[in-house]
N, C-alpha and C positions, 0 to 999 in steps of 0.2 A: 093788447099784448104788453108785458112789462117789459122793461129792459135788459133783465136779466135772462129772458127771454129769447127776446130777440138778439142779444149779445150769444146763445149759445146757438141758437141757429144758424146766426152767421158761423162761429166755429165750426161745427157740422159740418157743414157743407165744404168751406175752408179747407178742414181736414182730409175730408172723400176725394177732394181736388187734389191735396197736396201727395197724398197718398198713391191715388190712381195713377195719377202723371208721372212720379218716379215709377213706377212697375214699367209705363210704358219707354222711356226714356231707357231703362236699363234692357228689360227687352229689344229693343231696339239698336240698342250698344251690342248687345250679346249677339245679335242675329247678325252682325259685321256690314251692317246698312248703313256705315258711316266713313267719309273719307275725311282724313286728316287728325288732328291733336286734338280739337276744339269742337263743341256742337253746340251751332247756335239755336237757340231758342227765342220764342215768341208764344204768351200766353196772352188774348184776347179775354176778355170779360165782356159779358152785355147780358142785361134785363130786360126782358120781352117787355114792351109796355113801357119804357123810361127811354129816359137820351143816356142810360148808361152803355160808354165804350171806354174801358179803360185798357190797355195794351201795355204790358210788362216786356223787355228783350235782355237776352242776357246770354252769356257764354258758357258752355261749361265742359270743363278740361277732362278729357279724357283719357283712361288708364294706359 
């Protein structure tokens, strides 16, 4: 595989991730399943098959 390749794969998927997960997040907003100003997040990653776990956490302010 080249790297230009595999650079747009990664994107891909990236994207599909970055995409979905706002839909659900706002859904979620929308449907009043949140208490307070702020909603914390936590996005794990892992590859079947590797020692990948990377875990992202963050806040995010709500309307």
């Amino acid at each position: 595989m080249s790297e230009d390749a595999f650079n747009m794969s990664i994107r891909k998927f990236l994207k599909e991730v970055g995409v979905t997960s706002q839909r659900k997040i706002e859904e979620t907003v929308r449907n009043g399943q949140i208490d307070g100003k702020k909603l914390r997040v936590r996005m794990t990653l892992t590859a079947e098959g590797s020692g990948l776990d990377h875990v992202v956490e963050g806040e995010i302010e709500l309307p």
